[in-house]
C-alpha positions as CSV (number, residue, x, y, z in Angstrom):
1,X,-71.8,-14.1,-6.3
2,X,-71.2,-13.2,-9.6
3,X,-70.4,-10.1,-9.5
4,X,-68.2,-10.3,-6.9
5,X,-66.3,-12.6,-9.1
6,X,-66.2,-10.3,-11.7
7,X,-64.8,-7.6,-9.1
8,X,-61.9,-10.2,-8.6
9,X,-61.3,-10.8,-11.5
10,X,-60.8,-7.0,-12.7
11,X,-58.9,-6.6,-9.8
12,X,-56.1,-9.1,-10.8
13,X,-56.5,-8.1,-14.2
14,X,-55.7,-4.3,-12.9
15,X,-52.8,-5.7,-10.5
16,X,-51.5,-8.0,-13.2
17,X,-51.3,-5.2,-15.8
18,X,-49.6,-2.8,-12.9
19,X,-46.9,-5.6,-12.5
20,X,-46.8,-5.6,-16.3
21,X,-45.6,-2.0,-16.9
22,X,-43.8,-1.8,-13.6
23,X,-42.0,-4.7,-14.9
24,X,-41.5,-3.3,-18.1
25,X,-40.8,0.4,-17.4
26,X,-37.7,-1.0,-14.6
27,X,-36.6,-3.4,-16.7
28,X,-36.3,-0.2,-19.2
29,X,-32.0,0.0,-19.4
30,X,-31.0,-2.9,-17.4
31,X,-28.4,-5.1,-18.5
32,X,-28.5,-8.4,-20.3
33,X,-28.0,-11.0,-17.9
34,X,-27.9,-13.5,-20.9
35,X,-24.2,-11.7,-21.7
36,X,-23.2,-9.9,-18.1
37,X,-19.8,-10.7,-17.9
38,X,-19.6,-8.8,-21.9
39,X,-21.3,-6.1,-20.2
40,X,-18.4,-5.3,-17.9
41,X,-16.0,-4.2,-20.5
42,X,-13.3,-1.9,-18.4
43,X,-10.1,-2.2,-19.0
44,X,-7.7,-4.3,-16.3
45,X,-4.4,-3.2,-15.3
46,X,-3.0,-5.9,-13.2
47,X,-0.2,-5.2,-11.4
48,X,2.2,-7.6,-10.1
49,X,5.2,-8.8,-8.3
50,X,8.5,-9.7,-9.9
51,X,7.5,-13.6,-8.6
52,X,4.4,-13.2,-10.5
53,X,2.2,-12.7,-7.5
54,X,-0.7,-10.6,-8.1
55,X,-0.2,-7.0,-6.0
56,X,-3.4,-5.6,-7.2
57,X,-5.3,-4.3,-10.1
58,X,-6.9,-1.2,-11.3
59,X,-9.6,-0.4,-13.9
60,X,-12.7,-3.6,-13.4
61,X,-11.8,-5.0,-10.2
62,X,-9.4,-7.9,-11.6
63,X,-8.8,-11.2,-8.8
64,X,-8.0,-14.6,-8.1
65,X,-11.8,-16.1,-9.1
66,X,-12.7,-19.3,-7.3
67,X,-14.4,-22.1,-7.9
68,X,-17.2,-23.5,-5.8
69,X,-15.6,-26.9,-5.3
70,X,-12.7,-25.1,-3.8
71,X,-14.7,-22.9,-1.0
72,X,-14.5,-25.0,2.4
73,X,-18.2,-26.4,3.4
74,X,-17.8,-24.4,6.8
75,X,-17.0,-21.0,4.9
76,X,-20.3,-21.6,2.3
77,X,-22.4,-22.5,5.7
78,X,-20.9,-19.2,7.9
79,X,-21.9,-17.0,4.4
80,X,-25.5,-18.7,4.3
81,X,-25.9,-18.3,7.8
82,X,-25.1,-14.9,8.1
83,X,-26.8,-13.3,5.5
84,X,-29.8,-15.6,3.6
85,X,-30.4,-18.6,5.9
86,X,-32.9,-19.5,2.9
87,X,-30.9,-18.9,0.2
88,X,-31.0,-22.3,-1.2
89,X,-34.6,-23.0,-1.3
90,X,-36.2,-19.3,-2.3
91,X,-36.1,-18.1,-5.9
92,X,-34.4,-14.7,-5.2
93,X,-36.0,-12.9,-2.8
94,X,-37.4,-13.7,0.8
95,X,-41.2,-12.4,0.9
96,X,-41.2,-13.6,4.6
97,X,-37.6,-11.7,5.4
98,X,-38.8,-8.7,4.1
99,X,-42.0,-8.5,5.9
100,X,-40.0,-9.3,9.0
101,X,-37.7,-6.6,8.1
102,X,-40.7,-4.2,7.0
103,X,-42.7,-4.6,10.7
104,X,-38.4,-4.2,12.6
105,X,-37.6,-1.5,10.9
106,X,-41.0,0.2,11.2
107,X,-41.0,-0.2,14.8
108,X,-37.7,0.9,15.5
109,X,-38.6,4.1,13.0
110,X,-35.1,3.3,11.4
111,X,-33.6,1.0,9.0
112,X,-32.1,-1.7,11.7
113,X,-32.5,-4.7,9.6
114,X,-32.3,-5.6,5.5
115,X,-33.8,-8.3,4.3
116,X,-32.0,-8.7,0.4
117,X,-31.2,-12.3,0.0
118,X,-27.9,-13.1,-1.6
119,X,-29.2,-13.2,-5.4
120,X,-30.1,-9.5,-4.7
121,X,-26.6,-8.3,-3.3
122,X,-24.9,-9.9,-6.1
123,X,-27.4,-7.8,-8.7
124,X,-27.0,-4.9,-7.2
125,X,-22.8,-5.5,-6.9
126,X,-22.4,-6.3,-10.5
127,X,-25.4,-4.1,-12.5
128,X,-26.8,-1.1,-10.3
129,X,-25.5,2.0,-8.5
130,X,-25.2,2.6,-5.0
131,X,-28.2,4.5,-4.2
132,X,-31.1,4.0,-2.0
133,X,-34.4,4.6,-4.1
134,X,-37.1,2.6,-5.0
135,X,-36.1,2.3,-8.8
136,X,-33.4,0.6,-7.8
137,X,-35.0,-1.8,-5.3
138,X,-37.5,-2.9,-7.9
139,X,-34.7,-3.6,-10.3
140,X,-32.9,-5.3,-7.7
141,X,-35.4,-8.0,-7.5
142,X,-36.4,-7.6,-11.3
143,X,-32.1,-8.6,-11.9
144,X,-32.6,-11.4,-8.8
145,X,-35.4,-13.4,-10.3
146,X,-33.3,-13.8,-13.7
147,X,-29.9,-14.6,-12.3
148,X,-32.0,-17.5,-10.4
149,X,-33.2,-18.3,-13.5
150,X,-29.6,-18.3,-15.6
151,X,-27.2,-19.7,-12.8
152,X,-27.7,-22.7,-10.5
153,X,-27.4,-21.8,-6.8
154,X,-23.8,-22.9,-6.4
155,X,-22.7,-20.3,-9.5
156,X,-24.8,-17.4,-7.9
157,X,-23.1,-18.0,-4.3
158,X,-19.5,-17.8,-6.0
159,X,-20.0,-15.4,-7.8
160,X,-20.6,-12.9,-4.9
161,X,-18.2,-14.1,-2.8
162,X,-15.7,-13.7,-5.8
163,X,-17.0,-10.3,-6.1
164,X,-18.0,-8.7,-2.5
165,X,-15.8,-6.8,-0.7
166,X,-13.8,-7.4,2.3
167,X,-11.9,-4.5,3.7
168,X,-8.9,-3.5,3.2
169,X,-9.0,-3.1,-0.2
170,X,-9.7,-6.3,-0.3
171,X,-12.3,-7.7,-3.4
172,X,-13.1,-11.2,-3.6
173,X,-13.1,-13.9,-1.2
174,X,-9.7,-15.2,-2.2
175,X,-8.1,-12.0,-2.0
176,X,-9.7,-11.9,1.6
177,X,-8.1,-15.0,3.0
178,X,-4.3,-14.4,1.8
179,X,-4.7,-10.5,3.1
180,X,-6.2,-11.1,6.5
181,X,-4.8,-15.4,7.4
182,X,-2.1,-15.8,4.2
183,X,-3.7,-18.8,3.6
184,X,-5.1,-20.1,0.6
185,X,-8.9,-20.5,0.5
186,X,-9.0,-23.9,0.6
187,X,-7.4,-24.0,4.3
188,X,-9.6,-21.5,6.3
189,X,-10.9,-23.2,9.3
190,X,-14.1,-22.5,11.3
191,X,-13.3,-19.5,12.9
192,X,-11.6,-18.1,10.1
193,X,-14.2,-19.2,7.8
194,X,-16.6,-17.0,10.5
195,X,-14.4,-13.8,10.2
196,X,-14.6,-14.0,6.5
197,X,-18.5,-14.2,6.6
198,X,-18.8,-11.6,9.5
199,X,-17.1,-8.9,7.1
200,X,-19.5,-8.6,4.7
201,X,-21.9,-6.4,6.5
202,X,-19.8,-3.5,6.9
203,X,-16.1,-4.9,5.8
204,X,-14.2,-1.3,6.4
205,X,-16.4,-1.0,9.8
206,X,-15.5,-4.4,10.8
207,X,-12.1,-5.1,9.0
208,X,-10.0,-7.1,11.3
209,X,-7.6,-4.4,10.8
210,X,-9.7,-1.6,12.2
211,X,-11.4,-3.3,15.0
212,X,-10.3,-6.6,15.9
213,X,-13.4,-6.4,19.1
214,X,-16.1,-6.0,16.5
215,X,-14.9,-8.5,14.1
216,X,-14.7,-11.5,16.6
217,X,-18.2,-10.3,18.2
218,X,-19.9,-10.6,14.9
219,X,-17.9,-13.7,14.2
220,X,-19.2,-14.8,17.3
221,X,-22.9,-14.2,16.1
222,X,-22.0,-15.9,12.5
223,X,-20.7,-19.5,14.8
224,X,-24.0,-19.0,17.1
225,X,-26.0,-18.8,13.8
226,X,-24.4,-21.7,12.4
227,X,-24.6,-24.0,16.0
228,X,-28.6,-22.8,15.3
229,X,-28.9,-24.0,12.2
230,X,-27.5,-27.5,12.8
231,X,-25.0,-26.8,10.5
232,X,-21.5,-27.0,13.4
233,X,-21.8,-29.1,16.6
234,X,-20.8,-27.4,19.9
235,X,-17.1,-29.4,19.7
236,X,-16.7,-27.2,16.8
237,X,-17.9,-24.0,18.2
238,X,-15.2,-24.2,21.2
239,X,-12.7,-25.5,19.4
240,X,-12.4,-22.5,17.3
241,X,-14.1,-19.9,19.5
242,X,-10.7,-17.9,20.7
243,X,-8.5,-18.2,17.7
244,X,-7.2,-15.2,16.4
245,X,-4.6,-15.6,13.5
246,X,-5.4,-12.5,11.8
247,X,-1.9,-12.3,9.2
248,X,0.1,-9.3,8.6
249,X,-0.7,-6.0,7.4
250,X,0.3,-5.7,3.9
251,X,-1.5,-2.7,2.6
252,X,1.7,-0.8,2.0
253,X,2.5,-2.6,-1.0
254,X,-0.6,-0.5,-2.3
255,X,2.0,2.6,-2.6
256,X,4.1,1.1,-5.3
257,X,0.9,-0.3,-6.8
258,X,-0.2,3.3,-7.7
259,X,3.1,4.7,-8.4
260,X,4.0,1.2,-10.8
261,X,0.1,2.2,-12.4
262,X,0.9,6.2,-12.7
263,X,4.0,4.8,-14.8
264,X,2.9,2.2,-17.7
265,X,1.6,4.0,-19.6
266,X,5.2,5.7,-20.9
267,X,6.6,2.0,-21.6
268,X,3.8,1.0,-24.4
269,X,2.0,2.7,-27.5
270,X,-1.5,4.3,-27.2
271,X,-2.5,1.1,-30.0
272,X,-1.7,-1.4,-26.6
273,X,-4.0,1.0,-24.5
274,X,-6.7,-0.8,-26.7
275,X,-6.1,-4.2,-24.9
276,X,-8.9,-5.1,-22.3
277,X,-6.5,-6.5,-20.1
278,X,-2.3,-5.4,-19.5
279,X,-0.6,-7.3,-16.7
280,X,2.2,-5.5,-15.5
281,X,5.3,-7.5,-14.1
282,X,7.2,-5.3,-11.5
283,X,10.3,-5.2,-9.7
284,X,8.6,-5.6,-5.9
285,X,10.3,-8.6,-4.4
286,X,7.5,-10.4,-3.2
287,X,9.7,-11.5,0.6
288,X,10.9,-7.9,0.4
289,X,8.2,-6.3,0.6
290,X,6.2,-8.8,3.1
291,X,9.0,-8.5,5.7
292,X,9.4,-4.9,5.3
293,X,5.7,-4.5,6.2
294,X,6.2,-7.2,9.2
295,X,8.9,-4.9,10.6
296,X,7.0,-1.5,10.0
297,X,4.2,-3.1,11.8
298,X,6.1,-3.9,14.6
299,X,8.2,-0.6,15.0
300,X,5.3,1.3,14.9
301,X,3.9,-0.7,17.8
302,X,7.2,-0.4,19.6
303,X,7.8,3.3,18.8
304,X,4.2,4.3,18.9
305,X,4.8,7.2,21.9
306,X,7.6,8.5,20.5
307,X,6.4,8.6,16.7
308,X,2.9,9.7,17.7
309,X,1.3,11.5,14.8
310,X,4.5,11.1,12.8
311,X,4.5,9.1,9.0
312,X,7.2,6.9,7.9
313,X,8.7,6.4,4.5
314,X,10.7,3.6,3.1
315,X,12.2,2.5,-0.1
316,X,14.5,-0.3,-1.1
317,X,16.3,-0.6,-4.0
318,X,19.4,-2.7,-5.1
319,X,22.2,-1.3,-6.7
320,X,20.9,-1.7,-10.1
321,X,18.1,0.6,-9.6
322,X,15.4,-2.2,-9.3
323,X,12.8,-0.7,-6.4
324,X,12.2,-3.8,-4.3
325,X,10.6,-2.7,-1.3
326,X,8.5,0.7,-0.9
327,X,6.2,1.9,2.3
328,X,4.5,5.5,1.2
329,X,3.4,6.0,5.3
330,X,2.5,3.6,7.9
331,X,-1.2,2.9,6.9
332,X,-2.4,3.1,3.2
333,X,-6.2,3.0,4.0
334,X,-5.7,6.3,5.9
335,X,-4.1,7.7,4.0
336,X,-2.9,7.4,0.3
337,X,-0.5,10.2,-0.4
338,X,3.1,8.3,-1.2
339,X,5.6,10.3,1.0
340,X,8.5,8.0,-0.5
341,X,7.8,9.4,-3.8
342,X,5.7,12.5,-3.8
343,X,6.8,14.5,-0.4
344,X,9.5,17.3,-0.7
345,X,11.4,17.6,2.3
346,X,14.6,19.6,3.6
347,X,17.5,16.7,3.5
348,X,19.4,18.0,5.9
349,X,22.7,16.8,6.5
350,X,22.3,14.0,3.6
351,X,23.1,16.5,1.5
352,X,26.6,16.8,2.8
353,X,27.5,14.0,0.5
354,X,27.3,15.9,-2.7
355,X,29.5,18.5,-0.8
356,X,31.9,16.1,0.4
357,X,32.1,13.8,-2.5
358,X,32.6,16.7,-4.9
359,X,35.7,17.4,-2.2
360,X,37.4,14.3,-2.6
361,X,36.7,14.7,-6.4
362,X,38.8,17.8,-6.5
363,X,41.5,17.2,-4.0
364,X,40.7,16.7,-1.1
365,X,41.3,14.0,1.2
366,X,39.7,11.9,4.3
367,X,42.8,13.1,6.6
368,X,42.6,16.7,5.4
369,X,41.8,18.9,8.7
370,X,39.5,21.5,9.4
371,X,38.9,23.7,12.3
372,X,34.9,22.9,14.2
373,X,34.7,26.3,14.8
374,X,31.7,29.5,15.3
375,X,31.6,31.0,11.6
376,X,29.4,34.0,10.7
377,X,28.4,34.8,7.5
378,X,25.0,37.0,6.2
379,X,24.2,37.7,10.4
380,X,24.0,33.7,10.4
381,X,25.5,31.1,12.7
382,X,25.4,27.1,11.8
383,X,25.7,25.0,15.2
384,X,26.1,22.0,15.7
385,X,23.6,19.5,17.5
386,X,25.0,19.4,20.3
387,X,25.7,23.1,20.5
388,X,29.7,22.5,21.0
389,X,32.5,22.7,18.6
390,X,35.2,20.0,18.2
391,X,38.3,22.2,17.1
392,X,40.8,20.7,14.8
393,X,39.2,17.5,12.9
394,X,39.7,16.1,10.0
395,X,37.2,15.6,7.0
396,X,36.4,11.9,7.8
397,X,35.2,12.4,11.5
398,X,33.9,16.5,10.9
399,X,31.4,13.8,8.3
400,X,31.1,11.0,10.2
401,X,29.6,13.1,13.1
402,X,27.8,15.9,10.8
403,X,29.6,18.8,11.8
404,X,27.7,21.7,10.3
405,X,30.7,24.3,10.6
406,X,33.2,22.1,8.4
407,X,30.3,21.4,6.2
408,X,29.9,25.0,5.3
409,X,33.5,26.0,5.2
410,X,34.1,23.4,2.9
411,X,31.3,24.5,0.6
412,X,32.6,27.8,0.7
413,X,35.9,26.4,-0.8
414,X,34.2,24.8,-3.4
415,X,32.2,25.3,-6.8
416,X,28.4,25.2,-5.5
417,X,26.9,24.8,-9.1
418,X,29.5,22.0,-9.8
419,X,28.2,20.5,-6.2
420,X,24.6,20.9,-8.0
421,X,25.7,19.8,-10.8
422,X,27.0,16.4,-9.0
423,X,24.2,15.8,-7.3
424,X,21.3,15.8,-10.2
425,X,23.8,13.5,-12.2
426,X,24.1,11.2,-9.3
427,X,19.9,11.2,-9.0
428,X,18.6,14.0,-8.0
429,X,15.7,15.4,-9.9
430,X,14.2,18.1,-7.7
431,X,15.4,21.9,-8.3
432,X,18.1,22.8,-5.9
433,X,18.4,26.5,-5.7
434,X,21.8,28.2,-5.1
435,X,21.0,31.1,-3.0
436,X,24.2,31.0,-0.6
437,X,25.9,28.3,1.5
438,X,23.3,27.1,3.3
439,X,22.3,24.1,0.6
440,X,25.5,22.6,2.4
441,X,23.0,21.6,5.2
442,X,20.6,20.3,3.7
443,X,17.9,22.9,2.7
444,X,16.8,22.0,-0.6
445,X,13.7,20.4,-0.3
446,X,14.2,16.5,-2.0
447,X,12.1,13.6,-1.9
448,X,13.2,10.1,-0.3
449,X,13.1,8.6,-4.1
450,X,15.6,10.7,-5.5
451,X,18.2,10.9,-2.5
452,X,17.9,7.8,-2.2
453,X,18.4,6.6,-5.9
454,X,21.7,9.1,-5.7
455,X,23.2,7.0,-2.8
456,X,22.3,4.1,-5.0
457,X,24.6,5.9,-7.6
458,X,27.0,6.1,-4.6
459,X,27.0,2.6,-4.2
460,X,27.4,1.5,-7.7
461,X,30.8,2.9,-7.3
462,X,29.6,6.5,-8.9
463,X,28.2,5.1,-12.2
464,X,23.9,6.7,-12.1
465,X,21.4,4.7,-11.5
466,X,17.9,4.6,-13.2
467,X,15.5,3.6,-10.5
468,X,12.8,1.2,-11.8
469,X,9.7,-0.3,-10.9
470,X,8.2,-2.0,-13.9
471,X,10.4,-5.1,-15.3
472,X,8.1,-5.9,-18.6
473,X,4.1,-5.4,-19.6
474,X,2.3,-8.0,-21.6
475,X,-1.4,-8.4,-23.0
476,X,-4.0,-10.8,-21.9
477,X,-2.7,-13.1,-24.3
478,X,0.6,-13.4,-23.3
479,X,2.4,-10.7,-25.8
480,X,5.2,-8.9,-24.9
481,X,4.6,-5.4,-25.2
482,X,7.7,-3.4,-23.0
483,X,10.5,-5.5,-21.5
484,X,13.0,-3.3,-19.5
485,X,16.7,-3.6,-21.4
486,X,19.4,-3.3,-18.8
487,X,21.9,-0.5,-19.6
488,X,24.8,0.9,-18.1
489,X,26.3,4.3,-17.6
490,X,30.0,5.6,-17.2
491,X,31.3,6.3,-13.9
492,X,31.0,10.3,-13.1
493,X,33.6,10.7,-10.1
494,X,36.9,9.2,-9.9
495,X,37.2,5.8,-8.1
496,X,39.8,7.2,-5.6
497,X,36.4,9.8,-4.6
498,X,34.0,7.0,-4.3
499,X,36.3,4.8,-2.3
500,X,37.0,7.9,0.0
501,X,33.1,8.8,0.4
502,X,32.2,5.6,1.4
503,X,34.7,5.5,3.9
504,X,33.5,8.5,5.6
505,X,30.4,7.2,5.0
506,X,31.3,3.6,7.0
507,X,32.7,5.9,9.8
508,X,28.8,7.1,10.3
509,X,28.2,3.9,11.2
510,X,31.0,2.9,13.1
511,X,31.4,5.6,15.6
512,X,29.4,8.8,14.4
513,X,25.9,9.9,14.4
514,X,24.4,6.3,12.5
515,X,25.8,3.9,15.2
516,X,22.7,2.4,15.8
517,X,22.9,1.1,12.3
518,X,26.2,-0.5,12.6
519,X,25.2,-4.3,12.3
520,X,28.3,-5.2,10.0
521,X,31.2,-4.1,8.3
522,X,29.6,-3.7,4.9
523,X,27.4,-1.2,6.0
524,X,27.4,2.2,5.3
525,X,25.1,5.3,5.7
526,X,25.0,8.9,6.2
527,X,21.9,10.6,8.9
528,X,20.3,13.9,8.0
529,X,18.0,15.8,10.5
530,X,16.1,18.8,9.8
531,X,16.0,22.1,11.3
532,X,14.0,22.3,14.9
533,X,13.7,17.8,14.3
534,X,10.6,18.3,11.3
535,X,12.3,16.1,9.2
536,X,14.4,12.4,10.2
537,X,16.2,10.5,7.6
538,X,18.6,7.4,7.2
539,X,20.3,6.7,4.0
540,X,22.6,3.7,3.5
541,X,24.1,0.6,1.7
542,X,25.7,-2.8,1.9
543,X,27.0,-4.9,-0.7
544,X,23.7,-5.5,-2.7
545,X,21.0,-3.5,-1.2
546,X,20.1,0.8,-0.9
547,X,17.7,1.5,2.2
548,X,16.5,5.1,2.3
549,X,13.7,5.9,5.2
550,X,12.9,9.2,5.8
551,X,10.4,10.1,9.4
552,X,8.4,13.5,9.5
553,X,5.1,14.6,9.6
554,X,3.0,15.9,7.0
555,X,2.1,19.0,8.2
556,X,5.9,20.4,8.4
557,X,5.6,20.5,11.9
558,X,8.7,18.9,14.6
559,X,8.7,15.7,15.3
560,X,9.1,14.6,19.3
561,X,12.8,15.0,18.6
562,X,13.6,12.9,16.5
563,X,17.1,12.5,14.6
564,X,18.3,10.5,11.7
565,X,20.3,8.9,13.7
566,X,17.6,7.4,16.3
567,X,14.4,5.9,15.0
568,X,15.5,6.0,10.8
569,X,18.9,4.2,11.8
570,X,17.3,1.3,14.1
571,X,15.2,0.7,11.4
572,X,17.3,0.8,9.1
573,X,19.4,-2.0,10.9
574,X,15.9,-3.8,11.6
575,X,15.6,-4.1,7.3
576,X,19.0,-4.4,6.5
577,X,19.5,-7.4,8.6
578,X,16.4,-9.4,6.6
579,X,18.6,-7.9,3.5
580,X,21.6,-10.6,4.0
């Protein structure tokens, strides 16, 4: 008996001494619990809307942090339910769970169920890498037991759910609820509540966003659970069973985020770099940009057939330069390539309004005539769209319904480099290359940005506009370090040229190739289509606001015909409208 208590006791004192140095060698490099959030010392760029509202941030993942008095009961029960149904009674990990999980997944000779409580996600979220080894699970739990030991169970719980992610580029529980239901957290209900707790097993997988189906099934699991547990009754469960209020899609606003972040840095000195946190004020209109991404939704759904595979760019801007609405392509999570700023593309005929302003800058006039005719020049004939001539015309209706003949002939009679020239001062930053008289229609190859901060120019009564997206960029303690100073430039045509443009420019809209965007008197515009349909724009203006969207696709191939003045001009009128 003795010796078989000796055995014993060797044998714990061999297992003891294991656990010693395993303890000791994975503990080797972790981080100090004792000081974690000191740990995390990346710098925050915080980007935000001219209201204040935060857009998103970049560096440590910055957000809305919320206490655990303000998460609903139902929420903190859907959570529990979902993923550690013992969370408030173990002390960081589940023996029993993984067993279970051990004996599942072993049966099913693949990983089909995890059994790391709550304690052991947030350890892994805010201290390890994503990798699959054993190191790292033995950490894991080594990190679990002494956050349990640190932080009460009610600082552990919102703590991940102020740090998990959600989808959608979504971190943080709070962030979650305003994407997906625009509510704050404090005013989820059940079901909502349900969906919040159901993304946290796979939340790009099972973003509501992506795959509505999924989401409510696992919801549906998440309200089972719950009805299980004791935790709902079954009034609840039906009451909130079918509702689906899933929000809007906001994720455009993501393309000025990264264009606003690619900027900062030339507004402040490398010594503010050294600041762990810069919030950066912009000039996104917070109801701008939320009903522009309402109405792209819904056009895309409306045009779906007919745009098929095709992206869309928007940018608005008022006549001061101030970029207040921006979509870089009709889904961000797809892709993140910002076609309003970063895409060249022929302009077509918007170009004509360098030509034609330039005109009336040096002579000519609206009632000035012209004959539509067949013109040859370098074995090269422009048509028309419609493959017909219109004979005699005069400059206001041979622009207002894009006549490429009159367009070229009056090139010919002017200065091209001076037409160049006009352009870049008006906005345009892209080389334009004068190889003959085809830049008349449009062949340069411009970005939406620029064309459209030149028809800003255009409507600031010819005086250039600086486009802007950052309005001022303070510290985390509240210091100013850049605040944008307004400043105004000199008109660079005559007023008599400006008045005379935008004339032509309201007969677009009024009876030429932009009708569909004629929903007032104040608006103006100009349409531009591509060679063989690859490229769709519509440029205009009222009294306060410039709307440039451009339609194409991104590998330079036609559209399914497609014209500037189709789907770019009813959308156009659809944003516009919420403009007034």
């Amino acid at each position: 008996m003795k010796i078989f208590l000796k055995i014993i006791f060797i044998f714990l004192i061999i297992i003891l001494t294991t656990i010693a140095i395993g303890y000791l060698y994975y503990s080797n490099g972790l981080p100090d619990i004792d000081n974690f959030e000191s740990n995390n010392n990346k710098k925050i760029i915080q980007i935000n809307f001219s209201n204040d509202e935060i857009i998103t941030s970049f560096g440590d993942v910055a957000r809305k942090k919320v206490e655990y008095y303000e998460l609903p009961q139902h929420l903190i029960n859907a959570v529990i339910s979902i993923e550690d149904q013992k969370f408030f009674v173990h002390n960081g990990i589940d023996i029993k769970a993984i067993i279970r999980a051990f004996y599942v997944n072993q049966k099913s000779k693949r990983i089909v169920q995890g059994a790391s409580t709550i304690t052991q996600q947030l350890a892994k979220m805010l201290f390890l890498k994503p990798e699959r080894t054993f190191k790292r699970k033995i950490q894991e739990i080594i990190l679990a037991f002494k956050l349990e030991k640190k932080f009460s169970k009610e600082q552990i719980l919102t703590m991940y759910l102020n740090n998990a992610y959600f989808g959608s580029g979504n971190y943080g529980v709070s962030s979650a609820s305003q994407y997906y239901f625009d509510k704050d957290i404090t005013e989820l209900n059940l079901r909502e509540s349900a969906l919040i707790a159901a993304l946290l097993k796979a939340p790009s997988k099972l973003s509501l966003k992506n795959d509505i189906k999924s989401a409510n099934k696992r919801a549906d699991l998440v309200i089972n659970n719950m009805k299980q547990s004791g935790l709902i009754k079954n009034s609840d469960k039906d009451n909130f069973l079918t509702e689906n209020n899933y929000g809007t899609n906001r994720l455009q606003r993501l393309y000025f985020a990264d264009y606003a972040y690619g900027q900062f840095q030339e507004f402040i000195n490398k010594d503010d770099l050294l600041n762990k946190k810069l919030i950066i004020k912009s000039s996104l209109n917070y109801k701008i940009q939320q009903n522009l991404e309402n109405i792209l939704k819904n056009f895309d759904q409306k045009n779906y057939k007919k745009l098929g595979k095709s992206e869309i760019a928007v940018i608005v801007m008022n006549k001061d330069g101030a970029i207040l609405g921006m979509s870089g392509g009709r889904n961000y999570q797809r892709s993140q390539f910002n076609r309003a700023i970063l895409s060249q593309r022929q302009a077509g005929s918007l170009f004509k309004t360098f030509v034609y302003l330039d005109a009336f800058n040096n002579g000519y006039n609206l009632n000035d005539e012209f004959e539509d005719k067949k013109i040859e020049f370098a074995n090269w004939s422009p048509e028309n769209y419609e493959k017909k001539y219109y004979g005699k015309t005069t400059l206001k209706d041979a622009y207002a319904n894009s006549l490429n003949s009159v367009s070229i002939q009056l090139a010919k009679n002017l200065d091209r480099k001076r037409i160049i020239n006009l352009a870049l001062k008006l906005g345009v930053t892209s080389l334009i290359k004068d190889n003959d008289l085809t830049i008349a229609l449009g062949t340069s190859e411009l970005t939406l940005y620029e064309l459209t901060n030149a028809y800003a120019s255009i409507a600031n009564m010819g005086m250039p506009v600086i486009p802007y997206a950052i309005e001022e960029i303070t510290n985390q303690d509240g210091e100013s370090l850049y605040k944008r100073q307004s400043s105004g430039f000199p008109a660079i045509v005559s007023q008599e040229a400006i008045l005379s443009i935008k004339e032509a420019m309201r007969e677009v809209v009024r009876k030429g190739t932009g009708k569909k965007a004629n929903i007032g008197n104040n608006i103006y515009g100009k349409t531009g289509t591509s060679q063989e349909f690859i490229d769709a724009w519509f440029i205009g203006f009222n009294d306060d606001y410039v709307v440039g969207i451009w339609i194409g696709n991104d590998n330079n191939k036609p559209t399914n015909k497609i014209t500037g003045g189709s789907l770019p001009a009813e959308l156009f009128a659809e944003i516009i409208a919420t403009l007034n």
